[in-house]
MILO-649614 format. One record per residue (C-alpha): x, y, z. Coordinates in nm, 3 decimals. Layout:
residues N
SITE     east    north       up
SITE        X        Y        Z
...
***
This chain:
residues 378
SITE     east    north       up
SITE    4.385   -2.084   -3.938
SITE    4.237   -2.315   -3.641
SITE    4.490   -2.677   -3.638
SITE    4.385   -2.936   -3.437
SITE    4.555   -3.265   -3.289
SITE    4.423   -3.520   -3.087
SITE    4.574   -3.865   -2.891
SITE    4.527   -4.076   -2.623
SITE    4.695   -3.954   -2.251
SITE    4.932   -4.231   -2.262
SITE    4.993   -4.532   -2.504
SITE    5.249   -4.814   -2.358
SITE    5.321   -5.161   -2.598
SITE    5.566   -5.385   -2.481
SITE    5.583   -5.751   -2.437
SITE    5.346   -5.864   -2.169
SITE    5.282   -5.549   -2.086
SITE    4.850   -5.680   -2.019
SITE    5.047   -5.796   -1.695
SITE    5.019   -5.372   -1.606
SITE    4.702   -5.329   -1.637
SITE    4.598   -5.310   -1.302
SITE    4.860   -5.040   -1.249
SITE    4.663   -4.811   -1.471
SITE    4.299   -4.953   -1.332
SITE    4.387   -4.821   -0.992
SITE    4.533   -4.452   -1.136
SITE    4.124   -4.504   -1.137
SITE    4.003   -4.642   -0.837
SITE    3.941   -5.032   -0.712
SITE    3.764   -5.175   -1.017
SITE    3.688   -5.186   -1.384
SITE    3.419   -5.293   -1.593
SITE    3.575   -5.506   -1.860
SITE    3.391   -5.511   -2.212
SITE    3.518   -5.810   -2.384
SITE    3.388   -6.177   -2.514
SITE    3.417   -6.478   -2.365
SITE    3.684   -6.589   -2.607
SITE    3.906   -6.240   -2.597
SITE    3.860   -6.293   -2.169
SITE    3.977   -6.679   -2.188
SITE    4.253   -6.606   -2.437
SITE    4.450   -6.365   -2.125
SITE    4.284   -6.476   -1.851
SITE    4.550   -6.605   -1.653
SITE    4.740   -6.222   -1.720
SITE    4.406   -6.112   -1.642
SITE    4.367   -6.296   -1.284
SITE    4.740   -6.188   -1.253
SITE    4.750   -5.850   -1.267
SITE    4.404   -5.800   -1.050
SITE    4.598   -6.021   -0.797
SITE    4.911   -5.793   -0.832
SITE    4.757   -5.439   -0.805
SITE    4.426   -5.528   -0.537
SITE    4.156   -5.437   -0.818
SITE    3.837   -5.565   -0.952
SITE    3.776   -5.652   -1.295
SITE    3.392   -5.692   -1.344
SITE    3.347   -5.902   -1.662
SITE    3.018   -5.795   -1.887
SITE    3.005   -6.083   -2.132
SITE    3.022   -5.859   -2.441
SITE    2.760   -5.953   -2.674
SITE    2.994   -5.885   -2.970
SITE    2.827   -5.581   -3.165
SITE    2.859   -5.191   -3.093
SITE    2.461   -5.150   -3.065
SITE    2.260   -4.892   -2.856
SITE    2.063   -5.141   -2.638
SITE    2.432   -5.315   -2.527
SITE    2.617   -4.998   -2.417
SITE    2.312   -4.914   -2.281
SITE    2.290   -5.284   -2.073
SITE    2.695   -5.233   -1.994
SITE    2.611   -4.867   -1.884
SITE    2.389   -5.002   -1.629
SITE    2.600   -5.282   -1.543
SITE    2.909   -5.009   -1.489
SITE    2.680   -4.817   -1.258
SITE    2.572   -5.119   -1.031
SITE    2.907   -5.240   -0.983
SITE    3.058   -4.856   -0.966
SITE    3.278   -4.918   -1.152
SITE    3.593   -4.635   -1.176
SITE    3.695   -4.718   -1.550
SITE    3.629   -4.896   -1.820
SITE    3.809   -5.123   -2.004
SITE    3.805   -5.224   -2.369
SITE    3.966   -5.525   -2.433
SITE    3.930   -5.738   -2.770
SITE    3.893   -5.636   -3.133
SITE    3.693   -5.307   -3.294
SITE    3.343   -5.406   -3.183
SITE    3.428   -5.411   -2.820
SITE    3.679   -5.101   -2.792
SITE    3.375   -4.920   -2.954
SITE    3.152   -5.041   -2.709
SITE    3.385   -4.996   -2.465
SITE    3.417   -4.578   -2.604
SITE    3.033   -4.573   -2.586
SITE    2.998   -4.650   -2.245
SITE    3.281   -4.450   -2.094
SITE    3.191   -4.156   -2.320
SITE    3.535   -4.024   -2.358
SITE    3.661   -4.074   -1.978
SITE    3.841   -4.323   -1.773
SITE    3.885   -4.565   -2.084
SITE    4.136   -4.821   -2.115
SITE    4.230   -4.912   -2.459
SITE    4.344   -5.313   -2.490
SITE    4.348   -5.448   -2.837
SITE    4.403   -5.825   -2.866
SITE    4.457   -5.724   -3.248
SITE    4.572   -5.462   -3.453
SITE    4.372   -5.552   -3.760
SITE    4.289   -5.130   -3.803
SITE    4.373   -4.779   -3.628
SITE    4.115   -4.715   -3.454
SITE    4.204   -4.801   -3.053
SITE    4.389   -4.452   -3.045
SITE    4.096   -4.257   -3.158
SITE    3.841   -4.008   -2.976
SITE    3.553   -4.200   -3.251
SITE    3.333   -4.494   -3.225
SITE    3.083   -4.650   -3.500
SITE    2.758   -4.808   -3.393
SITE    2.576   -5.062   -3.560
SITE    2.195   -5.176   -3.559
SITE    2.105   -5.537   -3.402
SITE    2.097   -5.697   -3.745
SITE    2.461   -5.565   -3.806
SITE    2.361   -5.265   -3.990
SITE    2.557   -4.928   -3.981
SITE    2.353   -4.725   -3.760
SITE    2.576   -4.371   -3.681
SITE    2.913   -4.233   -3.557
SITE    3.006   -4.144   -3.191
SITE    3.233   -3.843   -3.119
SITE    3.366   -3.786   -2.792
SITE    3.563   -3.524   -2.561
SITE    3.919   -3.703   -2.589
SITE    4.075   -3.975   -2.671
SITE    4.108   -4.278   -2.490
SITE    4.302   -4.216   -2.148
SITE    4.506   -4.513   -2.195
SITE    4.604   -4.758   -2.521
SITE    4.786   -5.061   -2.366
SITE    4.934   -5.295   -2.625
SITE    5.077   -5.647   -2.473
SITE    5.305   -5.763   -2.803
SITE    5.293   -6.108   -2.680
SITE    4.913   -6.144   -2.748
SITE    4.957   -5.916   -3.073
SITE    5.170   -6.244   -3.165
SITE    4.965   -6.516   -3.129
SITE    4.646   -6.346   -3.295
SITE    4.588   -6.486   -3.679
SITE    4.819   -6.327   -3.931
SITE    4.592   -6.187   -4.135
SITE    4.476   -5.955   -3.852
SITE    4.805   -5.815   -3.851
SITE    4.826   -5.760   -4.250
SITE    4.486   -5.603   -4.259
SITE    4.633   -5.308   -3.991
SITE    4.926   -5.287   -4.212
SITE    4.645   -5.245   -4.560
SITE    4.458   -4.974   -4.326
SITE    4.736   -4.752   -4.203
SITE    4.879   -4.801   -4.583
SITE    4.637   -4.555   -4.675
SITE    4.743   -4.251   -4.385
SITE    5.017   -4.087   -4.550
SITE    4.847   -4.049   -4.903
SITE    4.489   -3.960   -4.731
SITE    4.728   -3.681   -4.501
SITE    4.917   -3.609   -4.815
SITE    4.579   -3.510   -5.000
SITE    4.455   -3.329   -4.695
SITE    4.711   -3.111   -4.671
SITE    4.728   -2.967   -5.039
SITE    4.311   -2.927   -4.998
SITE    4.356   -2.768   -4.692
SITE    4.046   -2.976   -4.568
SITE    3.922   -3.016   -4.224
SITE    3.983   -3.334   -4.002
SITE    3.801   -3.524   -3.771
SITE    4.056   -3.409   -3.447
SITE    3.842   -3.069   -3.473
SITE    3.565   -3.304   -3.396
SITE    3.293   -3.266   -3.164
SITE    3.380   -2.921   -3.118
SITE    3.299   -2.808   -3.424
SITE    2.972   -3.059   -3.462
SITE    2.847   -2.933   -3.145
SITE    2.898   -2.555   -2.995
SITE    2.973   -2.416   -3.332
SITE    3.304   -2.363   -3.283
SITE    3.500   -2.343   -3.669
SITE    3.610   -2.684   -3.763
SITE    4.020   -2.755   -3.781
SITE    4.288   -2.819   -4.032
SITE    4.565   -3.075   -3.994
SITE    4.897   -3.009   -3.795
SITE    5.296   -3.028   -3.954
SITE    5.284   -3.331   -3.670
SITE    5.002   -3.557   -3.814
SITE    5.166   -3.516   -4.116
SITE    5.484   -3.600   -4.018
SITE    5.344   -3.932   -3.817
SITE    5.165   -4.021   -4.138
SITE    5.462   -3.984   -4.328
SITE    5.708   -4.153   -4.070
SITE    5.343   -4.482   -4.102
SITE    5.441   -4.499   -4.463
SITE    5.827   -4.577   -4.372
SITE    5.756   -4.785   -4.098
SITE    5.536   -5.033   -4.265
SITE    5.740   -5.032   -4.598
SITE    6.034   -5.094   -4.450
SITE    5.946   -5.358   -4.118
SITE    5.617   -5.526   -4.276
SITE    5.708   -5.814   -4.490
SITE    5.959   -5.900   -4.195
SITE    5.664   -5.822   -3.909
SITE    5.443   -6.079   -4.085
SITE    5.686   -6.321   -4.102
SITE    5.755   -6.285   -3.698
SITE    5.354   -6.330   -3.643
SITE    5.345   -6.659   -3.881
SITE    5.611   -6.745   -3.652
SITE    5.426   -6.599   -3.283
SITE    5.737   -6.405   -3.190
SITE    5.770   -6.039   -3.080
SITE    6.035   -5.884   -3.302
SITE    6.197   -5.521   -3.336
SITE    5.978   -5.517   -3.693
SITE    5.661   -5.647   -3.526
SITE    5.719   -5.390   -3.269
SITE    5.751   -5.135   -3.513
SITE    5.458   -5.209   -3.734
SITE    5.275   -5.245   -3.439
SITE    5.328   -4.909   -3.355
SITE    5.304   -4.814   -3.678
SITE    4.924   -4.957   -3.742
SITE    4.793   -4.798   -3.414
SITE    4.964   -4.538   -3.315
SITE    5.109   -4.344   -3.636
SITE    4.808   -4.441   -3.809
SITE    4.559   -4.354   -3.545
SITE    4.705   -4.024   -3.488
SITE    4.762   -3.955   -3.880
SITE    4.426   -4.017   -3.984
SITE    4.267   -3.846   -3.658
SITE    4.470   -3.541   -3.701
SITE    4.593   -3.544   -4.100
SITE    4.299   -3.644   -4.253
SITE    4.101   -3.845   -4.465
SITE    4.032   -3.874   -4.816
SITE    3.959   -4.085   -5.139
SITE    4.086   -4.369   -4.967
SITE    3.835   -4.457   -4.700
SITE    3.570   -4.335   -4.889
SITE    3.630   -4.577   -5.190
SITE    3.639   -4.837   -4.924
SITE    3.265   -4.774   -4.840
SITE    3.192   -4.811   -5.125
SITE    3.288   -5.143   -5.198
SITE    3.111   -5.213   -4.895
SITE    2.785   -5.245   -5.154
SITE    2.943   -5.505   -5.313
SITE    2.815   -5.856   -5.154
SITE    3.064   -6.061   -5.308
SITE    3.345   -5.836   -5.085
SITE    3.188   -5.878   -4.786
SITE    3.410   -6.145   -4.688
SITE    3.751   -5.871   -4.681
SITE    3.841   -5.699   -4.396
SITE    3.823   -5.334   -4.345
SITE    4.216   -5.336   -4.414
SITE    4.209   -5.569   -4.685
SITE    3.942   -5.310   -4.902
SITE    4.128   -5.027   -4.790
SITE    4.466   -5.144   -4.952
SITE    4.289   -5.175   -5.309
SITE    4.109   -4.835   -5.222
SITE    4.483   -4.676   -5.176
SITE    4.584   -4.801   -5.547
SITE    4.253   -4.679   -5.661
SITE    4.308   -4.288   -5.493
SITE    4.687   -4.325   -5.650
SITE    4.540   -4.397   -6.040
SITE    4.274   -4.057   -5.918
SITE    4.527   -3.819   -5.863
SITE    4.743   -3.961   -6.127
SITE    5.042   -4.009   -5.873
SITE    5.418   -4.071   -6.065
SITE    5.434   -4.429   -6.173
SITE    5.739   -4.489   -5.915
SITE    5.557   -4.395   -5.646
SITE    5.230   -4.646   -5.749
SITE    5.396   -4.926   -5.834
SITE    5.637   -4.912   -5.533
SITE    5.309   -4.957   -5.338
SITE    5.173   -5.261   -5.546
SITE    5.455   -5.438   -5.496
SITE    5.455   -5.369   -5.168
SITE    5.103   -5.466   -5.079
SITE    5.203   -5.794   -5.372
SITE    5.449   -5.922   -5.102
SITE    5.250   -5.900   -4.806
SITE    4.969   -6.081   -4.968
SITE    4.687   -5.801   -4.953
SITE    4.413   -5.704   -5.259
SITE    4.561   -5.576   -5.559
SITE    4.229   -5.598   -5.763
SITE    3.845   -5.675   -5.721
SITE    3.872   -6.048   -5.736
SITE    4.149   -6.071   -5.441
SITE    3.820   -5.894   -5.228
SITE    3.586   -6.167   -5.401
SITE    3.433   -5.983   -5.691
SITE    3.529   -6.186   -5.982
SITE    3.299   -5.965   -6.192
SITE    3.135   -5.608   -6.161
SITE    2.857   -5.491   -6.359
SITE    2.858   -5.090   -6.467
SITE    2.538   -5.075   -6.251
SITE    2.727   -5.235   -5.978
SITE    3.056   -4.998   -6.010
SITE    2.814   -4.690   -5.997
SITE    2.656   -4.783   -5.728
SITE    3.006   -4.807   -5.588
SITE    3.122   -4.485   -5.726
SITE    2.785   -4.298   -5.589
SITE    2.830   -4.434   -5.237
SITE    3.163   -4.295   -5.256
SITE    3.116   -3.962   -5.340
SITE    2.809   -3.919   -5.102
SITE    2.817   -3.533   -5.010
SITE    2.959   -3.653   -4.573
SITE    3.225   -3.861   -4.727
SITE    3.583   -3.768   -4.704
SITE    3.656   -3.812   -5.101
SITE    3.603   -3.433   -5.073
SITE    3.903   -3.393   -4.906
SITE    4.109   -3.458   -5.225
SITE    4.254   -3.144   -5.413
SITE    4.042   -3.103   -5.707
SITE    3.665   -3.179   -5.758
SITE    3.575   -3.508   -5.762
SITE    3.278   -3.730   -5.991
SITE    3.137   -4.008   -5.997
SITE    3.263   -4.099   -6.322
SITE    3.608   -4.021   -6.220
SITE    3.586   -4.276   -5.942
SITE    3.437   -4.547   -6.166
SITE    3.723   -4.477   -6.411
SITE    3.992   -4.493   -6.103
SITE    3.852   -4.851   -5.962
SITE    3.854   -4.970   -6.331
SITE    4.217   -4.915   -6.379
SITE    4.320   -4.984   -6.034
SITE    4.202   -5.338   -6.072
SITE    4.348   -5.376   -6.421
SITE    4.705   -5.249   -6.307
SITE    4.646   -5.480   -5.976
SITE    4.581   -5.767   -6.217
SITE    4.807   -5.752   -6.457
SITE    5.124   -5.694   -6.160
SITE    4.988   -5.981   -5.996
SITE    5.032   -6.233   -6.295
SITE    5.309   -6.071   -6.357
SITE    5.456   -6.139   -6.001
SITE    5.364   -6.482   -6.126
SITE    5.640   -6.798   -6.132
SITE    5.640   -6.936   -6.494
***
């Protein structure tokens, strides 16, 4: 049996740790092209100007246009190769580290997220999008990123919610690994081997697992107090931990242990216009109760994670994403997108239907509804 397991070269967190970053630019060379927006540049500048001053390296600013399109990696391409640039550097939230992925094409990347709203700054992945904001296709490249470089300070003082939404997303890697595992599906670290010399594709490793697992802990036991440090801008042992915990155990544990129901559900309430306004995390923390009510898991175990997601204020039905009602059309349409031959729903352990989706979303919500009045002062 081929395993496969992927991660970045080196992943350092720590409070003003941005202050370093020049330390790993020159591991490089002299300078850096730095794919971030205006606002993500002005919110660390002065770290910025700091560590460039500290370490003797150039850090050429690109004006990110703020979406992951073909035309602007190729424009920041171009703008890497008149400045010769030795690295590039991602800085901001998922639209610029994808960029950023796109243009270094899996080498001499920096990873910087000024947010840890999902788990995706540890992966060897990127997702493009069309001008209009359109999915356009997925990016697979040779590694990882070379380094992810987490200043907790920053992570701190970004909007709470950002925070919460990482902790909804990497909610979802232990049962995704969990269903993985007993299916003995594939997962994306065999990726682009496997998409492109025809090389077999790979199954999980006991160590994505385990980091998936270890996620779970982490976030149940450290996230009500992390969120409360954020609300309050201080770094704390929790927010340290659930840091961690959304990017690196989740990054590696989906990468490496799989995916399943979970995300897939997600895209499909993607359809849904009146969700539009939830984050990626946010959808994906209603998606996890729905994959619990598909494979039936023991009542314990699915009610220890409503409550859970209840007290750190995340979806527990369709109208906490904005859908106060759904039509049968409207759940199909939901239910089809999910089950779409590519998606990862296929990765659970028994054969999956459309109906069976539409009848897992339906209950979720009504479980999720009822806890929530429930959870209710009188």
């Amino acid at each position: 049996m081929r395993k496969a397991f992927i991660s970045p070269a080196k992943y350092v967190q720590g409070e003003d740790e941005l202050l370093r970053l020049g330390y790993f630019v020159k591991t490089f060379g002299k300078s850096a092209l730095l794919i971030a927006s205006k606002e993500d540049v002005a919110r660390v500048k002065e770290k910025l100007d700091q560590t460039a001053n500290t370490y003797e390296v150039v850090l050429v600013e690109s004006d990110f246009h703020g979406e992951a399109t073909r035309g602007e990696v190729a424009r920041l391409k171009a703008i890497a190769a008149a400045n010769a640039c030795d690295c590039i550097i991602g800085l901001g939230g998922g639209k610029a580290i994808d960029t950023a992925k796109c243009v270094a094409e899996g080498r001499d990347l920096i990873i910087v997220p000024t947010i840890v709203a999902t788990d995706a700054p540890t992966s060897h992945s990127a997702v493009l999008y069309t001008e209009d904001g359109a999915f356009d296709d997925y990016a697979y490249f040779v590694q990882s990123p070379s380094v992810v470089l987490i200043d907790t300070v920053v992570i701190a003082q970004a909007p709470t919610r950002f925070l919460v939404s990482g902790i909804g997303d990497a909610l979802s890697t232990y049962f995704e690994a969990r269903a993985t595992q007993r299916s003995f599906s594939n997962v994306n670290a065999g990726l682009p081997c496997g998409a492109q010399e025809g090389c077999p594709p790979a199954k999980g490793t006991k160590a994505a697992y385990a980091l998936a697992k270890l996620c779970y802990e982490t976030i149940l036991e450290d996230g009500a107090k992390a969120k409360q440090a954020c609300e309050s801008n201080v770094v704390s042992p929790a927010l340290e931990n659930v840091i961690e915990a959304n990017i690196l155990l989740s990054g590696l544990g989906f990468e490496s242990a799989g995916l399943a129901a979970i995300h897939a559900i997600h895209d499909g309430l993607t359809v849904l216009h009146d969700a539009h306004g939830a984050t990626h995390g946010e959808k994906v923390a209603f998606s996890t109760i729905c994959q619990l009510v598909l494979e039936n898991a023991p009542q314990k175990e699915l009610f220890e994670v409503i409550n859970f997601v209840l007290s750190i204020g995340l979806p527990v039905c369709l109208r906490d994403l904005g859908v106060e009602t759904i039509s049968d059309e409207e759940l199909t349409e939901v239910a089809e997108k999910a089950c779409i031959p590519e998606e990862s729903i296929h990765s659970m352990p028994f054969p999956i239907t459309v109906e069976q989706v539409k009848a897992a979303i339906v209950v979720a919500d009504k479980i999720g509804s009822a806890c929530k009045r429930d959870s209710q002062p009188q």
